[in-house]
C-alpha positions as CSV (number, residue, x, y, z in Angstrom):
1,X,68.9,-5.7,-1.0
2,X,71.2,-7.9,-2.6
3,X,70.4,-10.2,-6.0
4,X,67.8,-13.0,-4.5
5,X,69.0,-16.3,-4.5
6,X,66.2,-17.9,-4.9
7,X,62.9,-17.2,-7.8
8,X,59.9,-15.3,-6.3
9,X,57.4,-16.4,-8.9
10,X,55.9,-19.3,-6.9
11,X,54.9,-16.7,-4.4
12,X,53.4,-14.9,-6.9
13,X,51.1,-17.7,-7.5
14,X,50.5,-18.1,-3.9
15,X,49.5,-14.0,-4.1
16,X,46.9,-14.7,-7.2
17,X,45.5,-18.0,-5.5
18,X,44.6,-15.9,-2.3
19,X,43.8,-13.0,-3.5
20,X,41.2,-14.5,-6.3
21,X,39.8,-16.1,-3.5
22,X,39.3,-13.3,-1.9
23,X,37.9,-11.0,-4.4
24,X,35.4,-13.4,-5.3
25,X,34.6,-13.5,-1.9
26,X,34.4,-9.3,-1.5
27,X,32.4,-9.6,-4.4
28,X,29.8,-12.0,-2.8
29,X,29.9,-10.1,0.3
30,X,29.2,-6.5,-1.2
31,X,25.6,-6.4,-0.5
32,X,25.8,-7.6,3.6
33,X,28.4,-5.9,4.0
34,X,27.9,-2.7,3.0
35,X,24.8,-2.6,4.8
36,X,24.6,-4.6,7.4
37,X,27.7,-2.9,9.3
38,X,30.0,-0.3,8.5
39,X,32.8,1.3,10.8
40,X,35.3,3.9,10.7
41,X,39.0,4.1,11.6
42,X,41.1,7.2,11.0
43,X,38.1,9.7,10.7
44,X,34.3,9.5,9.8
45,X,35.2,8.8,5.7
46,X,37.4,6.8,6.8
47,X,35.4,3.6,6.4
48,X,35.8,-0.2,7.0
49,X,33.4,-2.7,5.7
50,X,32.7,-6.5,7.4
51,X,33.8,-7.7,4.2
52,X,37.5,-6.3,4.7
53,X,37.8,-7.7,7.5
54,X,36.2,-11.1,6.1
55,X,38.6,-10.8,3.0
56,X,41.5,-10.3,5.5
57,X,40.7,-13.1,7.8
58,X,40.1,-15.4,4.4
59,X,43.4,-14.7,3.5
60,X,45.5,-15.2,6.9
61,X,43.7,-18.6,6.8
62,X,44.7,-19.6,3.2
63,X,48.3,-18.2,3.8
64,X,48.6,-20.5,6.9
65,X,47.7,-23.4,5.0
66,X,50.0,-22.6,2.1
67,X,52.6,-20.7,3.3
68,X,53.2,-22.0,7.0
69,X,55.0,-19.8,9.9
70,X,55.7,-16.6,7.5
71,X,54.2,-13.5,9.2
72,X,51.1,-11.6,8.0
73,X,51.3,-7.8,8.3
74,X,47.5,-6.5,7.1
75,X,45.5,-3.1,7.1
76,X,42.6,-4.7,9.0
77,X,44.4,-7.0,11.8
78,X,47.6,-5.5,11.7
79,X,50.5,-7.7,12.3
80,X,54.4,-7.3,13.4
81,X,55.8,-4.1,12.2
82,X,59.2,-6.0,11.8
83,X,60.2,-6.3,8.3
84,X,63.2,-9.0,8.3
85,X,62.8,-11.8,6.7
86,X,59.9,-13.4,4.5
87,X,56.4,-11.2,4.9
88,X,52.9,-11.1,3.4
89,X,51.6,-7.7,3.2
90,X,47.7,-7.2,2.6
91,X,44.8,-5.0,1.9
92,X,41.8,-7.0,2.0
93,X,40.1,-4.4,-0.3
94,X,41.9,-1.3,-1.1
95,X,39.2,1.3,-2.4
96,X,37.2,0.6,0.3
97,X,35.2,4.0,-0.1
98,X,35.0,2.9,-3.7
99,X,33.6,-0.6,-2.8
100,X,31.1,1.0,-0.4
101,X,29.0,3.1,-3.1
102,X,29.6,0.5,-5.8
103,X,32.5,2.3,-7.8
104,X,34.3,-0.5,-9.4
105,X,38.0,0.7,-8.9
106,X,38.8,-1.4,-5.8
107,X,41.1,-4.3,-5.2
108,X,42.8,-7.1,-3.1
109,X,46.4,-6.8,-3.3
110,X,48.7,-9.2,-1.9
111,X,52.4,-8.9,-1.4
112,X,55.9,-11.1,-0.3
113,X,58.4,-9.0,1.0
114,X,61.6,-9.6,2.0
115,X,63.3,-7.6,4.9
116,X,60.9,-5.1,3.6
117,X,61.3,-5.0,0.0
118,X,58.8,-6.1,-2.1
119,X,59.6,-9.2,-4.1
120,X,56.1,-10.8,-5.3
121,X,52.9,-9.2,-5.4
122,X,49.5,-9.5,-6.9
123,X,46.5,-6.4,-7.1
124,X,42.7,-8.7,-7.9
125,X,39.9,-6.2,-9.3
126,X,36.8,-8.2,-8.0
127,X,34.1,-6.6,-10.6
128,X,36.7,-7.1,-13.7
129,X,38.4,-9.9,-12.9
130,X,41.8,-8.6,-14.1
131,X,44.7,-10.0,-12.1
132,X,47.8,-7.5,-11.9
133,X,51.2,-9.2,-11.1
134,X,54.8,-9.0,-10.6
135,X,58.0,-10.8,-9.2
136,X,61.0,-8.8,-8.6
137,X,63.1,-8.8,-11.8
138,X,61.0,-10.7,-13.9
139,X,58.8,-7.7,-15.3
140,X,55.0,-7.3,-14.6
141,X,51.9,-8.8,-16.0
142,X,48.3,-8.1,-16.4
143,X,45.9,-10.9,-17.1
144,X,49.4,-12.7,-18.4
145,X,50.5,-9.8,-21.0
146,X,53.6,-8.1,-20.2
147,X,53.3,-4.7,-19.2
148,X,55.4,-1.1,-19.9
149,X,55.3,2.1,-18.6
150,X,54.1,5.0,-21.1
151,X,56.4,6.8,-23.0
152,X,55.5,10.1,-22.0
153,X,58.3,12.5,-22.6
154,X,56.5,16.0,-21.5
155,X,55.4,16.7,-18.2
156,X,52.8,19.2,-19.8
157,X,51.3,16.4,-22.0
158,X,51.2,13.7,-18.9
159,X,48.0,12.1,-17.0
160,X,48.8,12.3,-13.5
161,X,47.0,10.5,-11.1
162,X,46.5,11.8,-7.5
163,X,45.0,10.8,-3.6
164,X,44.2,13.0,-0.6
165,X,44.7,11.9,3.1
166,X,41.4,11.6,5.3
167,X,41.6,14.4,7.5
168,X,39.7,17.0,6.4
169,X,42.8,19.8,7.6
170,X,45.0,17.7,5.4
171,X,43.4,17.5,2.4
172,X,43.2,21.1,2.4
173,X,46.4,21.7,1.8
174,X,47.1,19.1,-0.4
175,X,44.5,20.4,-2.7
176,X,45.9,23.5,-3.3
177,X,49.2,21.4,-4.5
178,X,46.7,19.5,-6.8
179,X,44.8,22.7,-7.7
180,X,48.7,23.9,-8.8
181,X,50.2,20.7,-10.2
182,X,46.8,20.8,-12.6
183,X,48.4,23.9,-14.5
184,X,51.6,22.4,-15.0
185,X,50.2,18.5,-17.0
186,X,47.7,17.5,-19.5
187,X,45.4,16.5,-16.3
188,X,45.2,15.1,-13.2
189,X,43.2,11.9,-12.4
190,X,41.5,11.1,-8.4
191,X,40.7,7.3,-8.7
192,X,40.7,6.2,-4.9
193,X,42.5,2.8,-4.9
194,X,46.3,3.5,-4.7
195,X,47.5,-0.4,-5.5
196,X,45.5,0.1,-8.8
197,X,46.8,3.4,-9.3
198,X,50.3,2.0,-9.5
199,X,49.3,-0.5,-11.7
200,X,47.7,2.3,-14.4
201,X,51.0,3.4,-14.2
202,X,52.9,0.2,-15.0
203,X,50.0,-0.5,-17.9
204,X,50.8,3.3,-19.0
205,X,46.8,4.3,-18.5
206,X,48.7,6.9,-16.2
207,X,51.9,8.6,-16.8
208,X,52.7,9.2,-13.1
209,X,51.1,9.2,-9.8
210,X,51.7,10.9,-6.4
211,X,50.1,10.5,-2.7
212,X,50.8,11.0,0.7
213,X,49.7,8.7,3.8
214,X,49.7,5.6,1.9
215,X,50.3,2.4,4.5
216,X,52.4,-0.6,3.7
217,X,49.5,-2.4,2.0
218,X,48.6,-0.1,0.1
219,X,52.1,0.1,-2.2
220,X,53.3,-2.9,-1.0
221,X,52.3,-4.7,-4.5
222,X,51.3,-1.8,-6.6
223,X,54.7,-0.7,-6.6
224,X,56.1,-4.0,-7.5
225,X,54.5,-3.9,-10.5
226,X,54.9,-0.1,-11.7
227,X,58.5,-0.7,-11.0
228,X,58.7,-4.2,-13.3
229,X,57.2,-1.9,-16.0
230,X,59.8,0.2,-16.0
231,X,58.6,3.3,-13.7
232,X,60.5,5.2,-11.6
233,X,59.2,4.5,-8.1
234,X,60.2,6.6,-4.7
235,X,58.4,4.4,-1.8
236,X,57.5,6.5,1.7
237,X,61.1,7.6,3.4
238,X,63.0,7.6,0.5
239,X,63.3,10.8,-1.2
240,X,63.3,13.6,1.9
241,X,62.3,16.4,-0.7
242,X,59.1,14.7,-1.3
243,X,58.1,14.3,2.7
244,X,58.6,11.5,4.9
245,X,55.3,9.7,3.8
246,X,55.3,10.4,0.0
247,X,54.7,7.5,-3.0
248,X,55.7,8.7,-6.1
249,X,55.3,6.8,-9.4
250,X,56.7,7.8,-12.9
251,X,57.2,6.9,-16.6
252,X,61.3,7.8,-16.5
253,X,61.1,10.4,-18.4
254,X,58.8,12.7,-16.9
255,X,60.2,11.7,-13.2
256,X,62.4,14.7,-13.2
257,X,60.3,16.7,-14.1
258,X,57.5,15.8,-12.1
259,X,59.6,16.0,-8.8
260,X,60.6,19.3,-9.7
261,X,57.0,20.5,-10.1
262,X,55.6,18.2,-7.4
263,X,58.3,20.3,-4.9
264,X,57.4,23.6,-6.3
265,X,53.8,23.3,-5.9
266,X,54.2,22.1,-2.4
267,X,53.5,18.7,-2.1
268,X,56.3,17.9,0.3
269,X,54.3,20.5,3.0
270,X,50.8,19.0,3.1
């Protein structure tokens, strides 16, 4: 995409308006929701809460309101798979496995993009409060502080962080790549929110991060931010040695390295 001609940071503050909004209304909502009604998508562990789709239906709303006529693509209600022009991309709780036994890593995350590249975005932690953002080439931020990528120069002293897909004959495989990336790094981290997982890595809390199956919503921000820090970030298509549905995040210079190991242990196979 070329240089933007116009600054994305106003819709940056649209992304932290609606997605405050709805954290503190996932927050509200955990007890009901995790009780009164839970339903599956992909496979049984695959779970979806009342309050995602609350949180998503809060947001659609609020966007109408403040942004008018721009598309809504979300993980809940889906949307147009078209990418030109101006879109909002959402998860109305990402770590929704997390939110559902009261683990604290979960988010909202709320993204513009722009024929499909991410240009504002904002990742909400409802239990902490910490607001994660980013507009596209005017760094990233958490809670207002600038934020930078580690400076990890070792693959063998680096914290990687890691996800599994949700059926049960995937994950198999992709833990033996785990089980052998684990002998090659300091350690290996399974946090189960992928927007937030991106963000450790812009706030250098991680030194890199790989997964498979992620959807648009789930990187759509996250990867915003990680990028504004200074990672190295290869979004889902990208890099053919990694698999055509791979999200890779690294401090730059460990990202060699870690491709090379990622490959070798098999991760574009799983």
């Amino acid at each position: 995409m070329e240089q933007l001609s116009f600054d994305p940071r106003p819709l940056v503050d649209v992304a932290v308006t609606v997605a405050k909004e709805a954290a503190a209304l996932v927050q509200r909502a955990r007890h009901d929701a995790v009780t009164a009604q839970v339903d599956t998508k992909s496979t049984e562990t695959d779970v979806v809460t009342l309050a995602d789709r609350a949180s998503e239906q809060l947001v659609r709303d609020r966007l109408a309101v403040l942004r008018p006529g721009e598309p809504v693509i979300g993980e809940e209600e889906g949307g147009s798979a078209a990418v030109e022009g101006l879109t909002w991309v959402v998860d109305p709780i990402d770590g929704t496995v997390n939110y559902l036994y009261g683990y604290p890593w979960y988010a909202v995350s709320i993204a513009a993009q722009l024929d499909g590249v991410s240009v504002a975005g904002a990742v909400v932690e409802p239990v902490s409060g910490r607001v994660w953002t980013a507009a596209l080439g005017h760094g990233s931020f958490l809670d207002g502080n600038r934020l930078s990528v580690s400076k990890a120069t070792r693959l063998d002293l680096s914290l990687i962080g890691y996800g599994f897909a949700y059926r049960p004959e995937r994950r198999q495989r992709q833990a033996t790549t785990w089980a052998a990336l684990s002998t090659r790094v300091r350690d290996i981290r399974r946090a189960g929110a992928a927007s937030l997982d991106l963000c450790a890595v812009a706030a250098g809390w991680l030194d890199g991060y790989a997964e498979h199956a992620l959807g648009r919503w789930d990187w759509a921000a996250g990867a915003l931010i990680a990028s504004e820090a200074g990672a190295t970030v290869h979004l889902p298509g990208t890099d053919p040695a990694f698999g055509a549905d791979a999200t890779v995040a690294a401090t730059p210079a460990i990202a060699t390295a870690l491709r090379t190991a990622l490959i070798e242990c098999g991760f574009a196979n799983v």
